[in-house]
Residue frames as qw, qx, qy, qz and C-alpha x, y, z in Angstrom:
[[0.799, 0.593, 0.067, -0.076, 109.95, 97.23, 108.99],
 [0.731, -0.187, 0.435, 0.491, 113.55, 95.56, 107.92],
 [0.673, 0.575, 0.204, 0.419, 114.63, 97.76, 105.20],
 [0.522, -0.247, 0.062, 0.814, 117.51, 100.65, 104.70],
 [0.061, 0.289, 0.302, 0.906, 115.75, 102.93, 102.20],
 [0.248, 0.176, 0.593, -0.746, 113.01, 104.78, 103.20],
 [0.386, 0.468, 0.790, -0.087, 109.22, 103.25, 102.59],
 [0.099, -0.110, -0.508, -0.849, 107.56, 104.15, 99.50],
 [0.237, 0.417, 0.601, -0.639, 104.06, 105.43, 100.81],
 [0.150, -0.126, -0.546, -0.814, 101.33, 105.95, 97.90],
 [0.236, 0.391, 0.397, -0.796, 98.21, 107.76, 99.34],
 [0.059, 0.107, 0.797, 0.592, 94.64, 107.15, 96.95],
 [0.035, 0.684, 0.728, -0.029, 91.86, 109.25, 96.75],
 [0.239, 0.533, 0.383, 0.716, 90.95, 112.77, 97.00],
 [0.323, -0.770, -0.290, -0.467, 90.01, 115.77, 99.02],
 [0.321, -0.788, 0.403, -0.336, 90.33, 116.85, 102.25],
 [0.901, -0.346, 0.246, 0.091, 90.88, 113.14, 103.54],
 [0.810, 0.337, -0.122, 0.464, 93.97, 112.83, 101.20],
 [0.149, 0.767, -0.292, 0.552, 95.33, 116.12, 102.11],
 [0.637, -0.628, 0.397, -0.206, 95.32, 114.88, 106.07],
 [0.922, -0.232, 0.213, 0.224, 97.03, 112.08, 105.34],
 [0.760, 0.518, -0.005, 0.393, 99.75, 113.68, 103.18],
 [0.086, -0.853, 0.192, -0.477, 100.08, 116.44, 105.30],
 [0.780, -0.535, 0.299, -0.127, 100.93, 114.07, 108.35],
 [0.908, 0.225, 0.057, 0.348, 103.68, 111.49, 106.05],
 [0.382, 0.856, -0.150, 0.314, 105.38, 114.67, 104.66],
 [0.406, -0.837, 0.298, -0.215, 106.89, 115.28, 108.16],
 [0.805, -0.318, 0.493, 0.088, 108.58, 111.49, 108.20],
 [0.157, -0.501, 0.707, 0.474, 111.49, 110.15, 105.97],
 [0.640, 0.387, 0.664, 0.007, 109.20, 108.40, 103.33],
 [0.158, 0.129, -0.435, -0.877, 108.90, 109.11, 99.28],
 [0.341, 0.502, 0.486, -0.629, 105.19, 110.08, 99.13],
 [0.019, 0.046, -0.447, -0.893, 103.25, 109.76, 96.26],
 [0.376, 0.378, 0.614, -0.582, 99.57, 110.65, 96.03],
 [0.050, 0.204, 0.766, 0.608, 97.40, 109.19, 93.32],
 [0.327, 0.242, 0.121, -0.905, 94.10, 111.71, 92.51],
 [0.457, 0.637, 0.618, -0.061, 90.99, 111.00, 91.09],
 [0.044, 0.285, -0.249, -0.924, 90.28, 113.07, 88.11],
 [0.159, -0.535, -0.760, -0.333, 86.41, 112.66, 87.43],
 [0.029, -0.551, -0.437, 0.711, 85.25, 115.54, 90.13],
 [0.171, 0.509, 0.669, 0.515, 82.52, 117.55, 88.37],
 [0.303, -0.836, -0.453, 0.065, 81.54, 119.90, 91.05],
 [0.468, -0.774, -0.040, 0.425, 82.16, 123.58, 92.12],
 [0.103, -0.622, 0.608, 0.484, 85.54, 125.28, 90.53],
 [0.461, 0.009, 0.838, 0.292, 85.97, 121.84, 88.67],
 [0.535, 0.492, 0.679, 0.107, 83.27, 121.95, 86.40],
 [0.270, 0.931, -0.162, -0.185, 84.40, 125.82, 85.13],
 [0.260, -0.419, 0.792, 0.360, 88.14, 123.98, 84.65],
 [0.571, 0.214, 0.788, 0.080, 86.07, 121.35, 82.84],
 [0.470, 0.694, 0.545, 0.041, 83.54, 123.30, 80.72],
 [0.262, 0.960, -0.093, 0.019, 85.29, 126.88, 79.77],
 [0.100, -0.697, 0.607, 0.369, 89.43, 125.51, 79.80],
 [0.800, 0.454, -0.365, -0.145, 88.49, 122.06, 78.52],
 [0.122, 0.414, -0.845, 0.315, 91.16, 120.53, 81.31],
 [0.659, -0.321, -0.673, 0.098, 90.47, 117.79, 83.75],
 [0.500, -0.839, 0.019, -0.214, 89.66, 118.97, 87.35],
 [0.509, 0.545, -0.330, 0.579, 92.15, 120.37, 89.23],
 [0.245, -0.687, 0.273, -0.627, 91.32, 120.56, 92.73],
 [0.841, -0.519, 0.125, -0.085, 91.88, 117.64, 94.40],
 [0.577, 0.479, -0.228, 0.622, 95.57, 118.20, 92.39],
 [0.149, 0.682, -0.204, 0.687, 96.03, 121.31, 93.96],
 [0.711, -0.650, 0.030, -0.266, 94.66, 120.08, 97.43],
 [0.940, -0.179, 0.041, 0.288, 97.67, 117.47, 97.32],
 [0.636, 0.464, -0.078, 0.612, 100.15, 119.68, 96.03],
 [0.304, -0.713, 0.353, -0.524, 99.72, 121.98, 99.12],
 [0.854, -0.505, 0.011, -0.123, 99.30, 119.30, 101.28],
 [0.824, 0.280, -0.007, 0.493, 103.08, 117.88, 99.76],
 [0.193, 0.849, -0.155, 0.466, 104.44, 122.12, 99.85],
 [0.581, 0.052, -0.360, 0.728, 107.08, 123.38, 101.44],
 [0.292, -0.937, -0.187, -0.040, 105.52, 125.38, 104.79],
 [0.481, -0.477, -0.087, 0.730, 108.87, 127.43, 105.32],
 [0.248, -0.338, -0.049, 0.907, 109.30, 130.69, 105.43],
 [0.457, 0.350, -0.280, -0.769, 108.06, 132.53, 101.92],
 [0.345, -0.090, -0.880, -0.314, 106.43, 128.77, 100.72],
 [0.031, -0.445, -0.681, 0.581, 104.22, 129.02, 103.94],
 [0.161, 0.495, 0.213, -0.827, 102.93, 131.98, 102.08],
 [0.191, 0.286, -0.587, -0.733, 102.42, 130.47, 98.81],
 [0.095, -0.217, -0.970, 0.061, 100.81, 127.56, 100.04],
 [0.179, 0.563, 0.365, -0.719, 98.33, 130.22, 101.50],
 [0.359, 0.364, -0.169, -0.843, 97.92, 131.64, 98.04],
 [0.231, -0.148, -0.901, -0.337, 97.43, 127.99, 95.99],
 [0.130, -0.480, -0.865, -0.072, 94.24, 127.58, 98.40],
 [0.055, 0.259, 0.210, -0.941, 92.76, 131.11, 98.12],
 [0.212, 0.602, 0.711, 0.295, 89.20, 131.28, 97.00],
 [0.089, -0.066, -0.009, -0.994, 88.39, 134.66, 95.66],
 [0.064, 0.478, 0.692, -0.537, 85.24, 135.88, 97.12],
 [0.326, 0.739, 0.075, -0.585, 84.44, 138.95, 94.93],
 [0.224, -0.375, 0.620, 0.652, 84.65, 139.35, 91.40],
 [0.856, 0.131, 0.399, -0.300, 82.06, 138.00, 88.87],
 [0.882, 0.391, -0.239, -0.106, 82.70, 135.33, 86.79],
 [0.599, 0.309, -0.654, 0.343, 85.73, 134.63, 89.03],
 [0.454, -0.418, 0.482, -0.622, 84.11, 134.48, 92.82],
 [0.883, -0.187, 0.392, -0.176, 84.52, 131.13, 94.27],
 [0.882, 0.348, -0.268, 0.170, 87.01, 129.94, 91.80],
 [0.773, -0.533, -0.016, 0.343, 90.67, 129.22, 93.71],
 [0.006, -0.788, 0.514, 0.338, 94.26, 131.20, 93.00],
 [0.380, -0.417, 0.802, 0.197, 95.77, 127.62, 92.59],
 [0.659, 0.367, 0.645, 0.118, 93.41, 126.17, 89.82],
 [0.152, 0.966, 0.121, -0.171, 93.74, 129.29, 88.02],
 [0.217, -0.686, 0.683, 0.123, 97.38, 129.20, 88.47],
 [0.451, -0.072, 0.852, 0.256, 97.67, 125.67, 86.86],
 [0.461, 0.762, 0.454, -0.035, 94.90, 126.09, 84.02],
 [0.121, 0.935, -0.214, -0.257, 96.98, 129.28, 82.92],
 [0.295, -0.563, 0.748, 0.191, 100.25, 127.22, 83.35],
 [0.584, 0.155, 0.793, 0.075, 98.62, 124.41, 81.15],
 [0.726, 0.659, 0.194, 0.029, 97.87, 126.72, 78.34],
 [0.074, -0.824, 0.484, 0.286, 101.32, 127.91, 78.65],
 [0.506, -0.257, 0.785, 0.248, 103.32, 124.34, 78.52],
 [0.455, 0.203, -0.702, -0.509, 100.87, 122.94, 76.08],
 [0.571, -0.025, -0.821, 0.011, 100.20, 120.11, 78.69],
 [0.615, -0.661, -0.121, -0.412, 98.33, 119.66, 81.70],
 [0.951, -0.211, -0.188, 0.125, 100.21, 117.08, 82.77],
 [0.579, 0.163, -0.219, 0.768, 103.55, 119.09, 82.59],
 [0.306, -0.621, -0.018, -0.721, 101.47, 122.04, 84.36],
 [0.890, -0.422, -0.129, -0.119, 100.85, 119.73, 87.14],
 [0.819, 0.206, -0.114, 0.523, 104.69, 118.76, 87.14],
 [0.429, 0.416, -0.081, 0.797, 105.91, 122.09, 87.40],
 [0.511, -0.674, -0.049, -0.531, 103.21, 123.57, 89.82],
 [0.912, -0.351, -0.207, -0.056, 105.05, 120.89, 91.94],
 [0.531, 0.386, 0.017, 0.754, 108.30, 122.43, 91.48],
 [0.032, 0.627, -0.137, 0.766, 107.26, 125.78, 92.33],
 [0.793, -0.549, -0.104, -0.241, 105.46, 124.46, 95.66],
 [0.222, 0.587, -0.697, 0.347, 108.63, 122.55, 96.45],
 [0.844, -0.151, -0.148, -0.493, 106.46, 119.47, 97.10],
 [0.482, -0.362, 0.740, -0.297, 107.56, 116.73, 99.62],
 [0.569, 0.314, 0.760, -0.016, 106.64, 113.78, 97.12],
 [0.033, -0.004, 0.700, 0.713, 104.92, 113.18, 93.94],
 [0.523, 0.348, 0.514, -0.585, 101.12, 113.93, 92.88],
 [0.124, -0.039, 0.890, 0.436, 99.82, 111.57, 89.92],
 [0.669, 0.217, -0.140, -0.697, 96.59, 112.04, 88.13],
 [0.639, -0.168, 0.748, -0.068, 95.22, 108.63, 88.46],
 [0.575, 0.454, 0.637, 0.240, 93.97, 108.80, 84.66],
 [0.338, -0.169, 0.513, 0.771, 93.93, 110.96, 81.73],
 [0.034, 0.344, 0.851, 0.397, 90.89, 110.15, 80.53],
 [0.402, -0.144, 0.049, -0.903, 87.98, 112.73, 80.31],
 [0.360, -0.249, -0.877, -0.199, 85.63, 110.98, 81.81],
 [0.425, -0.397, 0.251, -0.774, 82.72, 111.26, 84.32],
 [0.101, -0.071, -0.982, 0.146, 81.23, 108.85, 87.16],
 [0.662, -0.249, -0.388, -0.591, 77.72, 107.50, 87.07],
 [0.324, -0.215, 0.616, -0.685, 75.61, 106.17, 89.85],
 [0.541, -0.238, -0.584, -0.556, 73.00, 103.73, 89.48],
 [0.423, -0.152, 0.681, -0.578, 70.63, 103.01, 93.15],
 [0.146, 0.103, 0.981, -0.075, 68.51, 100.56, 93.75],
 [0.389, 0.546, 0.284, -0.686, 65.38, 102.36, 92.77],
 [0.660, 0.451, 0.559, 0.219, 66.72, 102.20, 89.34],
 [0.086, -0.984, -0.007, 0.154, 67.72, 105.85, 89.45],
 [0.848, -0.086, 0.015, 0.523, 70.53, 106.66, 87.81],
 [0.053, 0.998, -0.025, -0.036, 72.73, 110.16, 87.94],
 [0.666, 0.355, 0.055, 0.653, 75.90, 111.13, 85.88],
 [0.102, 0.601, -0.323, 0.724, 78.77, 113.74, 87.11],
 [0.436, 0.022, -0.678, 0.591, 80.19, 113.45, 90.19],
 [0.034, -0.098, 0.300, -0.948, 78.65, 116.19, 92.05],
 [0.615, -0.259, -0.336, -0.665, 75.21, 115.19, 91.24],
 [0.745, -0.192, -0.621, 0.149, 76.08, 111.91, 93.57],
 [0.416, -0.198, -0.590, 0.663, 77.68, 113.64, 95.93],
 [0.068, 0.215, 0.592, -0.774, 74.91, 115.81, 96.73],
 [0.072, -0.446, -0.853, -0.263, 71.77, 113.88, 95.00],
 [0.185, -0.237, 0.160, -0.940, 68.42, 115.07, 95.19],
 [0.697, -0.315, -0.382, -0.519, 66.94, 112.45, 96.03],
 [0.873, -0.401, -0.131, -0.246, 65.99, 110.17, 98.86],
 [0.258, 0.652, -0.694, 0.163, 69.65, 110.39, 100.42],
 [0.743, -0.137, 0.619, -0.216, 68.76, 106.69, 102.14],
 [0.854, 0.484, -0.040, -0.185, 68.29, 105.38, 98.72],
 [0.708, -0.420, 0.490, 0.286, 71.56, 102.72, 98.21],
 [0.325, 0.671, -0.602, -0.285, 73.94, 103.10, 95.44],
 [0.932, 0.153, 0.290, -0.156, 73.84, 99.58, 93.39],
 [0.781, 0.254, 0.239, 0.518, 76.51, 100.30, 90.87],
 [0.114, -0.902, 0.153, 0.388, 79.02, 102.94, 90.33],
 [0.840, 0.306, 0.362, 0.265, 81.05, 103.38, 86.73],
 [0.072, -0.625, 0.162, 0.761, 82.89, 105.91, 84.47],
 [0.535, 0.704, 0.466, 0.030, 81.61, 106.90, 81.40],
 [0.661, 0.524, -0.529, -0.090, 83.75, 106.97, 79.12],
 [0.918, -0.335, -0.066, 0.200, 85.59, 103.67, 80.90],
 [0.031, 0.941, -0.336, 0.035, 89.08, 105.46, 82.05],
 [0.834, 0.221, -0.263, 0.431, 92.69, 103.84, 81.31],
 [0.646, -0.722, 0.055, 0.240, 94.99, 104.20, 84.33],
 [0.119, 0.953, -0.234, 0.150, 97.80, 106.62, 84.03],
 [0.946, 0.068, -0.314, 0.044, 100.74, 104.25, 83.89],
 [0.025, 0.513, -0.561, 0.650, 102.98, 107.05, 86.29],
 [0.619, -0.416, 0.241, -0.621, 100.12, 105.79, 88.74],
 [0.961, 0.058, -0.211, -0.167, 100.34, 102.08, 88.11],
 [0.800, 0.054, -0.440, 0.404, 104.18, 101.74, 89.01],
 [0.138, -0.462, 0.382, -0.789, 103.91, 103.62, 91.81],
 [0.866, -0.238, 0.230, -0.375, 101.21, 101.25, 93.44],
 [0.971, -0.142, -0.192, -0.015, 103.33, 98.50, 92.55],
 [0.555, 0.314, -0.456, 0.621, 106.70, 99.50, 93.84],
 [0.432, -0.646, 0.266, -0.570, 105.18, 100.86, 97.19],
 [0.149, 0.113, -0.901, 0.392, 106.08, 99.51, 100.44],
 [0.082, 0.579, 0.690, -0.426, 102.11, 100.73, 101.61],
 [0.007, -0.481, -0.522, -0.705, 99.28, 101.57, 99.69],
 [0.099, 0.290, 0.496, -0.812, 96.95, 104.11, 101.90],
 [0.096, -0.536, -0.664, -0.513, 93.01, 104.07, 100.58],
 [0.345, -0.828, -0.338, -0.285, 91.12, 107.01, 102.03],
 [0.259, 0.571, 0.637, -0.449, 89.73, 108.49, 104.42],
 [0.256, 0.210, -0.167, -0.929, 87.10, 110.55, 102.00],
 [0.545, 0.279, -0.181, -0.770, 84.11, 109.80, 100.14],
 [0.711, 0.032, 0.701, 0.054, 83.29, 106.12, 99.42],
 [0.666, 0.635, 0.373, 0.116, 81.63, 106.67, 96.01],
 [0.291, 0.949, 0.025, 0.117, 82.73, 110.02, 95.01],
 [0.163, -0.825, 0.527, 0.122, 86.86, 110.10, 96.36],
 [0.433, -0.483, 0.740, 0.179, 88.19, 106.69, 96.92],
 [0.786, 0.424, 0.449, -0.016, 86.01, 104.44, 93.92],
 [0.566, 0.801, 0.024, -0.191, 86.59, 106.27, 91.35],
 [0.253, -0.527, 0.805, 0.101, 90.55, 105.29, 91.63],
 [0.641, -0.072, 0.762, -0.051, 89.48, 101.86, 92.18],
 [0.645, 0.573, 0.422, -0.278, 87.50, 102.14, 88.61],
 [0.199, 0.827, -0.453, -0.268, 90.36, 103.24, 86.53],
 [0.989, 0.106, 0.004, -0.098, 91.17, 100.13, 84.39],
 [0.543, 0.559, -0.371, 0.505, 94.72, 99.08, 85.57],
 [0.105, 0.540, -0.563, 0.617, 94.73, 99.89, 89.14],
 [0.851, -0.283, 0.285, -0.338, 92.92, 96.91, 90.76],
 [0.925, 0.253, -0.186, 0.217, 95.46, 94.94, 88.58],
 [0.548, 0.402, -0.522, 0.516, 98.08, 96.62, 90.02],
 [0.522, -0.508, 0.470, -0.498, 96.66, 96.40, 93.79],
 [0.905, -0.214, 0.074, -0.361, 96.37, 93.01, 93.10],
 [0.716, 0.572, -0.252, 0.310, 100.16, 92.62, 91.78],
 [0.206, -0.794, 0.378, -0.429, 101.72, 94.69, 95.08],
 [0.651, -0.175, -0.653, 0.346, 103.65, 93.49, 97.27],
 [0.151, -0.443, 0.183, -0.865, 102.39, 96.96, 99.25],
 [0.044, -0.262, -0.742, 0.615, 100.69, 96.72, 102.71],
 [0.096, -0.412, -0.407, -0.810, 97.43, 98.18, 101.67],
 [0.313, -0.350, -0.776, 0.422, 95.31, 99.89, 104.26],
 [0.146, -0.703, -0.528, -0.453, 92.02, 101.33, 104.47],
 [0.025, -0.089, -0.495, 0.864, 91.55, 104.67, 106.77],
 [0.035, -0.633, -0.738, -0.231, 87.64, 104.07, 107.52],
 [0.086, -0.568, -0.035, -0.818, 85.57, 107.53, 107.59],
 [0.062, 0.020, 0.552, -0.832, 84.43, 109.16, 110.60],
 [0.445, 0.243, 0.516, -0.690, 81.04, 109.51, 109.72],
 [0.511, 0.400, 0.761, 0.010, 78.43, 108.43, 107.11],
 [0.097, 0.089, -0.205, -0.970, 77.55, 110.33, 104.08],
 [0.463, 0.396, 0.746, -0.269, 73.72, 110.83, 102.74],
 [0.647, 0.673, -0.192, -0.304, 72.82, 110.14, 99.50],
 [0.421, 0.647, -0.634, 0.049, 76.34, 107.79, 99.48],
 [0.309, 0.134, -0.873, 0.352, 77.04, 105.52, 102.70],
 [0.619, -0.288, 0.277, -0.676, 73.34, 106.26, 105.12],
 [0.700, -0.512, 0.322, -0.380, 73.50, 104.19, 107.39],
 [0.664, 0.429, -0.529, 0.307, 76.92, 102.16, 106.26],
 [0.742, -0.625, 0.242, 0.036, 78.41, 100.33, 109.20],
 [0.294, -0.607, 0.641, 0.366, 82.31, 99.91, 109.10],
 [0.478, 0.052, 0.853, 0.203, 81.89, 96.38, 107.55],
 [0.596, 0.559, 0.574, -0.062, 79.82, 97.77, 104.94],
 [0.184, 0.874, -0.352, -0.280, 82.41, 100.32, 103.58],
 [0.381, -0.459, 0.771, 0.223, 84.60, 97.07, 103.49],
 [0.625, 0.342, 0.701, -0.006, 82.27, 95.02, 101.53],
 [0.461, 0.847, 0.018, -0.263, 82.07, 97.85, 99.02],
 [0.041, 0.811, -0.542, -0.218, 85.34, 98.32, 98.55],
 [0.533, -0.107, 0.834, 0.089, 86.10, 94.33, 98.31],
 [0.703, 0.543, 0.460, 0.013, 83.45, 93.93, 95.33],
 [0.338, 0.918, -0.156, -0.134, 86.13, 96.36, 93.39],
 [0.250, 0.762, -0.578, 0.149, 89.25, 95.06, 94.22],
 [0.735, 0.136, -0.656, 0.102, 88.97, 91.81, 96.05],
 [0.626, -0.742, 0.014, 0.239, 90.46, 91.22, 99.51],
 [0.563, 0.462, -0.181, 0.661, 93.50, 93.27, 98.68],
 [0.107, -0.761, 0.214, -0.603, 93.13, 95.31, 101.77],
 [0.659, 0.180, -0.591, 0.429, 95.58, 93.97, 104.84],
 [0.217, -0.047, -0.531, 0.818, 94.92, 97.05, 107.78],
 [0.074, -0.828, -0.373, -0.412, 91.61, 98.99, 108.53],
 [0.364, 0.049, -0.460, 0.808, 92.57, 101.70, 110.50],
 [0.296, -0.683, -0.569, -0.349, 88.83, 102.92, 112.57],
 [0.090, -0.416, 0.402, -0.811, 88.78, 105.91, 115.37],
 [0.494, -0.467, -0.690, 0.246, 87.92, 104.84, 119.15],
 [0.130, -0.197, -0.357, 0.904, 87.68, 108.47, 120.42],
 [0.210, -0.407, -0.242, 0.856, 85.34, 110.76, 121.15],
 [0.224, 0.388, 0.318, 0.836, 83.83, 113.16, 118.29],
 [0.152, 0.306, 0.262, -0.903, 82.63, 116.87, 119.48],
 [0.114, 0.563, 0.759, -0.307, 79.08, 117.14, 120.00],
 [0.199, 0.644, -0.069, -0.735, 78.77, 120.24, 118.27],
 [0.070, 0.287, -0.812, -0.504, 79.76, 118.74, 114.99],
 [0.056, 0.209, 0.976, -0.012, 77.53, 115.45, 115.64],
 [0.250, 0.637, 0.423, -0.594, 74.66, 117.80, 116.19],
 [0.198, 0.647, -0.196, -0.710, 75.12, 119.54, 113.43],
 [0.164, 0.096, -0.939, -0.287, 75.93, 115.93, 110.96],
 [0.152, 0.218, 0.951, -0.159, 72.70, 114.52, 112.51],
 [0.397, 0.506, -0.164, -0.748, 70.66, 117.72, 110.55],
 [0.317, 0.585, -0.625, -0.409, 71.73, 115.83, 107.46],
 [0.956, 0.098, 0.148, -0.234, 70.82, 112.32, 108.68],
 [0.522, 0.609, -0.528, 0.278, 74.75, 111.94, 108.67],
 [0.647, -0.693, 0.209, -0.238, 76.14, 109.76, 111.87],
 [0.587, -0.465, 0.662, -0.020, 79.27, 107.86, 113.35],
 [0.660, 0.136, -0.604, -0.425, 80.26, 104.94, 111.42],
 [0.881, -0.322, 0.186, -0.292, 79.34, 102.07, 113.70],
 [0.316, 0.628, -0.705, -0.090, 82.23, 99.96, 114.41],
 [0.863, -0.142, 0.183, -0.448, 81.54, 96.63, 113.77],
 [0.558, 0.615, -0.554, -0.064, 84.64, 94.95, 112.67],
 [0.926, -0.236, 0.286, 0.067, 86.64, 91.80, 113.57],
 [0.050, -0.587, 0.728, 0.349, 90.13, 91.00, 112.79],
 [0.856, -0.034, 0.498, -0.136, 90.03, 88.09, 110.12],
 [0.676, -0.259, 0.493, 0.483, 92.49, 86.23, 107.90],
 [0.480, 0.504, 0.246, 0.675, 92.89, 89.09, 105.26],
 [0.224, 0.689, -0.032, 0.688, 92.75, 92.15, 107.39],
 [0.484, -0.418, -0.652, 0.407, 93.56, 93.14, 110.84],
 [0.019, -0.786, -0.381, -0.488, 91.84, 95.91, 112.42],
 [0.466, -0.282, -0.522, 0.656, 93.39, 98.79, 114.36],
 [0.315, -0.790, -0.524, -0.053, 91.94, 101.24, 116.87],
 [0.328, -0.152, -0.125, 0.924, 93.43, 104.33, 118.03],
 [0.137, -0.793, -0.243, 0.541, 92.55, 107.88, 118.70],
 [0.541, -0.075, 0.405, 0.734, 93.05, 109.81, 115.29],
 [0.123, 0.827, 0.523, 0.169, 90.31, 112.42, 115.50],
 [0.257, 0.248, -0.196, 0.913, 91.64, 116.22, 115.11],
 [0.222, -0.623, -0.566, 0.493, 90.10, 118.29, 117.87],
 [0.044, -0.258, 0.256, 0.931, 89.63, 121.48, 115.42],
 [0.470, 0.695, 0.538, 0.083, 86.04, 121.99, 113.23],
 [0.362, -0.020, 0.372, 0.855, 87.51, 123.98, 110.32],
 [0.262, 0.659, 0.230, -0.666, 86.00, 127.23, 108.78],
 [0.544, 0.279, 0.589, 0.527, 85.18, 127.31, 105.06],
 [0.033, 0.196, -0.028, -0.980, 85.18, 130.33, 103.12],
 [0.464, 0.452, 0.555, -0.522, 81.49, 131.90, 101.78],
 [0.400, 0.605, -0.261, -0.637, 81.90, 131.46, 98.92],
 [0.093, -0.167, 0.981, -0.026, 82.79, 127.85, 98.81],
 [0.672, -0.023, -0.203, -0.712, 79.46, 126.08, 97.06],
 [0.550, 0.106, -0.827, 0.042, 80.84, 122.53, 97.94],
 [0.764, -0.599, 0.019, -0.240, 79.48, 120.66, 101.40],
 [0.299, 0.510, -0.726, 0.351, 82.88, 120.29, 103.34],
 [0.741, -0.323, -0.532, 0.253, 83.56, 117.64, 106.44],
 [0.237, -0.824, 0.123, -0.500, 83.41, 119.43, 109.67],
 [0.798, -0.478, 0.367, -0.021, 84.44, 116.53, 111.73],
 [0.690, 0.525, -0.480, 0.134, 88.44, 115.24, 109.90],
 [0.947, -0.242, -0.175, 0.122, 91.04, 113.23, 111.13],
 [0.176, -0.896, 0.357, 0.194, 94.30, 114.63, 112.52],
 [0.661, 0.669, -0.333, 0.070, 97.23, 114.63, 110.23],
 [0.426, 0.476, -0.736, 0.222, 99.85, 113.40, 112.65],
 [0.666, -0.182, 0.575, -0.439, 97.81, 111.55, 114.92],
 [0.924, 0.358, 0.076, -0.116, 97.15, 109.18, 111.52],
 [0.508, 0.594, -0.606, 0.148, 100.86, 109.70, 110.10],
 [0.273, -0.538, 0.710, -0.365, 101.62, 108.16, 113.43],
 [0.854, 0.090, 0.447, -0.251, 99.00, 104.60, 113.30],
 [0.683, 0.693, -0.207, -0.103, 100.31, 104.67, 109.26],
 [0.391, 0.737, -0.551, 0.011, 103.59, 104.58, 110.01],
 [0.127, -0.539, 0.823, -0.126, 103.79, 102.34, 112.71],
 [0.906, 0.181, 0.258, -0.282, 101.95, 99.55, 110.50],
 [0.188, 0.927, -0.313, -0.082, 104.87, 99.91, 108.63],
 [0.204, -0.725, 0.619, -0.222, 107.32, 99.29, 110.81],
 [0.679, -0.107, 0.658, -0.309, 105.52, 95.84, 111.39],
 [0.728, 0.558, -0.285, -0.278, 106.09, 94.76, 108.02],
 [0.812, -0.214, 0.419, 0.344, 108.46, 91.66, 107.94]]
């Protein structure tokens, strides 16, 4: 990539998949900024929601570690932001670091300046943007006719997790958070996923204002496809059908897919195929709006979650500088 300053990178979605990919950038000369959902309903979130009245706050805090500063004594804070207490009642399973911003937000007056300043103390590598403001929640509607409000309910339905998702909305309709907007358009590369289809990367997409300003960029946008399927959300989703989704939001605005060719431990797969959760099936083709690349960018680790944790986590993730590496050197290939 022909340029003197270093690339503006802007990272969009939520959860663990953001955090790998922020965690991997951090390491390279780039200004990083990572737009969040803010419609999660589940877990911690929905006590932030229902007893402070704030907007969820963990897939904030996930990015603001990911961003932190791992030296010395910041190595140790980072540790505390993603404690979950275990014991306690009325405060088992809730994290140090939502806690720690909630407090700080009735301090300031402002969430937003809570957010700000948590970013500060961390001594964050980049910027983390709330993609909206807006209190809002995200509705489902399948093909049955079924339809289920709050996030969490989608991501782990009780029904028929085969059953296809037909439409997906926010309720109230949310008004894009205009720190987030000129960030997507002054990037050099927009980064969608990995995480969730419905329940990380959409909701973004749904935030009136930021398909207008993917469609304005003069950013590289580029999709990291998931590793595996979800049920109740993507069963039985080949590659090409995560694309199609994502297209009926935002157009052909997306320029790179980036799709593992390695390998995933058998243990894991075993354990995903319980759940009626498998591979995604790459079926892609390069063609005259995106070109598709292949590489090795699975982490060779299955992470431990704590017991107290109520959320289903991804056992099988992508390695953070195996991806900062494919990311950056799409980059490079920018004219």
């Amino acid at each position: 990539m022909k340029q003197t300053t270093v690339p503006k990178i802007v990272c969009i979605g939520g959860g663990t998949g953001t955090f790998v990919v922020l965690k991997g950038l951090k390491q390279f000369p780039c200004k990083l900024s990572a737009v969040v959902s803010m419609s999660d309903s589940g877990g911690s979130n929905k006590r932030i929601r229902d007893e402070f009245g704030l907007l969820p706050t963990s897939d904030i805090r996930q990015c603001l570690v990911a961003l932190s500063d791992e030296t010395k004594e910041k190595g140790l804070l980072r540790k505390l932001f993603m404690y979950r207490f275990e014991k306690g009642e009325g405060i088992s399973g809730m994290t140090f670091g939502n806690l720690f911003m909630a407090a700080l937000a009735d301090i300031l007056g402002s969430q937003e300046e809570a957010i700000r300043q948590t970013g500060k103390v961390l001594r964050i590598h980049g910027s983390v943007i709330p993609v909206s403001f807006t209190k809002t929640n995200l509705n489902a509607t399948y093909e049955d006719g079924t339809t289920l409000k709050e996030e969490h309910f989608i991501d782990e339905p009780d029904h028929d997790g085969s059953l296809k998702i037909t439409t997906i909305s926010l309720d109230p309709p949310a008004t894009a958070n205009p720190e987030a907007v000129s960030a997507i358009q002054s990037a050099d590369c927009v980064v969608l996923g990995p995480g969730d289809l419905y329940t990380s990367v959409l909701p973004n997409l749904l935030v009136s204002g930021i398909p207008e300003a993917l469609a304005t960029t003069k950013a590289t946008v580029v999709y990291v496809m998931n590793l595996m399927t979800k049920n109740g959300q993507t069963y039985n989703f080949k590659a090409s059908d995560h694309i199609a989704v994502l297209e009926r939001y935002i157009g052909k605005r997306i320029h790179a897919v980036v799709i593992n060719n390695s390998a995933l431990p058998q243990e894991a797969l075993d354990l995903y195929a319980k759940y009626h959760e498998f591979p995604v099936t790459d079926d892609l083709h390069d063609t005259s709006s995106y070109q598709v690349i292949r590489s090795d960018v699975i982490s060779s680790s299955i992470p431990t979650k704590s017991p107290t944790d109520t959320l289903v986590r991804s056992l099988i993730r992508h390695d953070s500088d195996k991806l900062a590496s494919v990311l950056l050197s799409i980059l490079e290939k920018k004219p």
